[in-house]
C-alpha positions in Angstrom: 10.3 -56.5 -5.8 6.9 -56.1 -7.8 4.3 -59.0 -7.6 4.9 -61.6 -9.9 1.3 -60.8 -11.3 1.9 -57.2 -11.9 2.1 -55.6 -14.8 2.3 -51.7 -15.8 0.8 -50.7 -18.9 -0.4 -47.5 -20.9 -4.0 -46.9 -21.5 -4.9 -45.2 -24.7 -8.3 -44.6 -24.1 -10.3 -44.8 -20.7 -13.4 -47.9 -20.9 -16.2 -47.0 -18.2 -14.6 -49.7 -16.3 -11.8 -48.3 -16.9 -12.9 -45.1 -14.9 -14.6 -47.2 -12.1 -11.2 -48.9 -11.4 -9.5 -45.6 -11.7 -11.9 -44.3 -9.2 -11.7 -47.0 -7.0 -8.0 -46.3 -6.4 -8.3 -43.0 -6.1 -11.0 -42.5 -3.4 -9.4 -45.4 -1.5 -5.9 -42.7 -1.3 -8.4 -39.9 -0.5 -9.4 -42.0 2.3 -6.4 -42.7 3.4 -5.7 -39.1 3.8 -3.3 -39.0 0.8 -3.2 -35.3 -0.3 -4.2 -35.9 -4.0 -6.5 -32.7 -5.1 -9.6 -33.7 -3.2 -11.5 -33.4 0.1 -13.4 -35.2 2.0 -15.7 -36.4 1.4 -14.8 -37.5 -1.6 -18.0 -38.3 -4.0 -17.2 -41.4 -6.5 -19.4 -39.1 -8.6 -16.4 -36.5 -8.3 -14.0 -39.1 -8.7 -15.2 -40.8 -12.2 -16.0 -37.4 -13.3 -11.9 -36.9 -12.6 -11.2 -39.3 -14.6 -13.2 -38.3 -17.8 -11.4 -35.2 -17.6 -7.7 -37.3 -17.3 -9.4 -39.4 -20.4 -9.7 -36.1 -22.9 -6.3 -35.5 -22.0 -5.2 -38.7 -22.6 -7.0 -38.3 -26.1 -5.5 -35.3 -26.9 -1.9 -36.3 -26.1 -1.0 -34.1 -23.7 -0.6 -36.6 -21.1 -0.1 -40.4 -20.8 -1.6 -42.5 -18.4 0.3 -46.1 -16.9 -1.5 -48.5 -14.9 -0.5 -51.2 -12.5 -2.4 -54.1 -12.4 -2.6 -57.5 -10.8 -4.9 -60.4 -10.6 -7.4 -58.3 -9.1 -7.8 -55.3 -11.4 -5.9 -51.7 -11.5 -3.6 -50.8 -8.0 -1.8 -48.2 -9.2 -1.8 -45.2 -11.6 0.4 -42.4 -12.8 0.2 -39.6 -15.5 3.2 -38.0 -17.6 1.8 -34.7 -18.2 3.7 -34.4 -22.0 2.5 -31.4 -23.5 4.4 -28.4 -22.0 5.3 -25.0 -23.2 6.9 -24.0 -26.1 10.6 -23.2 -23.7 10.3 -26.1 -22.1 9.9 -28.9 -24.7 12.5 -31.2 -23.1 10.6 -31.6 -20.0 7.4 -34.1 -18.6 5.5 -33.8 -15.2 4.8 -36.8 -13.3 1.4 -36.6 -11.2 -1.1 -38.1 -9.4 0.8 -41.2 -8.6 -1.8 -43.3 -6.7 -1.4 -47.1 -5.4 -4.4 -48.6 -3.7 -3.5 -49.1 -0.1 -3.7 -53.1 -0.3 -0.9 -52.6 -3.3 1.3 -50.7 -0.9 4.9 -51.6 -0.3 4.8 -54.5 -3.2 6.9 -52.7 -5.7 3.7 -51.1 -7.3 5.1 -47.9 -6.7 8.9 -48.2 -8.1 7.2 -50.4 -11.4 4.6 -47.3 -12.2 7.6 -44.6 -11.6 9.9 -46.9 -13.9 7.6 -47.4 -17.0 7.2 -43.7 -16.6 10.5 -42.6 -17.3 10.8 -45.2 -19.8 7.7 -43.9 -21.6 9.3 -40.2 -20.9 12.3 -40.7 -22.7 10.6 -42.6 -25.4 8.6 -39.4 -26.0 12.3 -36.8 -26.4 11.8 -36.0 -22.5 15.1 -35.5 -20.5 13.9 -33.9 -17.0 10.7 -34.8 -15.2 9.6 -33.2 -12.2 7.1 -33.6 -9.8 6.1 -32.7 -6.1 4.3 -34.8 -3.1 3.0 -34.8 0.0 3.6 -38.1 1.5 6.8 -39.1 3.5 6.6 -42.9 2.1 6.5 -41.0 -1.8 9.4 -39.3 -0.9 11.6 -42.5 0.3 10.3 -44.4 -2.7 11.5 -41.0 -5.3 14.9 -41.0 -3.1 15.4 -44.6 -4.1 14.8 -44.6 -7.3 17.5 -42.0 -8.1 15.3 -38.6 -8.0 16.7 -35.5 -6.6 14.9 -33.6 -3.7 14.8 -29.6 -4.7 12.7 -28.6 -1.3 9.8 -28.8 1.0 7.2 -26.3 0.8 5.3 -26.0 4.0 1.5 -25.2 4.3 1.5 -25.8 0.7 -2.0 -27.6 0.3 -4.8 -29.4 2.7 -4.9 -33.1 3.4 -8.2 -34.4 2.9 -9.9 -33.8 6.4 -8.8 -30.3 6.1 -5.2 -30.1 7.8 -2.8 -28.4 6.5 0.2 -29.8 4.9 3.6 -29.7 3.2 4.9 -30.2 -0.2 8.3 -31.3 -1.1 9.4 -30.9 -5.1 11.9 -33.4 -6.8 13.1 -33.9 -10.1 15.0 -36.0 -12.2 17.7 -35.9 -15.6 16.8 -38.3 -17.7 19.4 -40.2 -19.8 18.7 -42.0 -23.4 
C-alpha cells in the first residue's frame, strides 16, 4: 500500500529542480548498485546532464515521464518510451524505473508501474515491455501481473564493474 502522501504524476516539461530531484534519485540507485546505465562513480554532473536529454524527449513526445512524490520531494520515476517504429505502433517500453532507496518497499514502485499502464493505454498502447536487473524489480513486475520472457546472463555491468544479468518481461494491455 502506497504512502498516504504519495502521489504519481506526469511531468510535461523538466524545471532545473526538476532535474536536481531527478538526479538525486538516480545517483542514490547508482549507489546502491542498481544496474541503471551508469558506473561508478557516478558524476551528478552526468546525471542532470541525463536528464536534459530525458527532458527533449519528453518535449518531443516520444516518451513520457511519471513521478512519485511524497512530502519530501520526487522518490520515484519511470519513462514510457511512446514513439516506436512504424510495425510496431501498438507497443510502449517501460524504463528506467528508479525509487530512491528510503521510498523502497512503500508501494512507490507498484503506484509508478500503475499510472504507467494507465497512461499507456490512454496513448492506443496494448503491449509494454521492459527488462531489469534487480531481483526485488522482478518480484514487484511478477505481482503486478507482468509476464517473465527470460533471463539474459552477463547481459550488462552493475555499477562497480560486475557483471550481471537481465531478465525481459512484458505485458498485454487491456482497454
Amino acid at each position: 500500500m502506497p504512502s498516504p502522501d504519495l502521489t504519481v504524476r506526469r511531468l510535461a516539461t523538466l524545471t532545473p529542480a526538476d532535474i536536481d530531484a531527478l538526479s538525486a534519485v538516480l545517483i542514490d540507485c547508482v549507489d546502491g548498485g542498481a544496474s541503471v546505465g551508469f558506473m561508478q562513480p557516478f558524476d551528478p554532473a552526468r546525471a542532470r546532464a541525463f536528464w536534459r536529454r530525458v527532458a527533449d524527449g519528453v518535449a518531443r513526445g516520444e516518451r513520457a515521464l511519471l513521478v512519485a512524490q511524497d512530502a519530501l520531494g520526487i522518490v520515484g520515476t519511470v519513462q514510457l518510451v511512446l514513439d516506436q517504429p512504424d510495425n510496431q505502433p501498438h507497443r510502449a517500453d517501460l524504463c528506467k524505473m528508479l525509487v530512491h532507496r528510503r521510498s523502497r518497499r512503500q508501494g512507490t514502485g507498484a503506484a509508478l508501474m500503475r499510472a504507467a499502464e494507465t497512461l499507456a493505454r490512454e496513448n492506443g498502447k496494448t503491449l509494454l515491455v521492459l527488462d531489469t536487473a534487480n531481483p526485488d524489480a522482478e518480484r514487484l513486475y511478477e505481482r503486478e501481473g507482468w509476464q517473465r520472457v527470460g533471463t539474459v546472463p552477463d547481459y550488462a555491468l552493475l555499477p562497480d564493474g560486475g557483471l550481471c544479468a537481465t531478465t525481459f518481461f512484458y505485458r498485454q494491455l487491456s482497454g
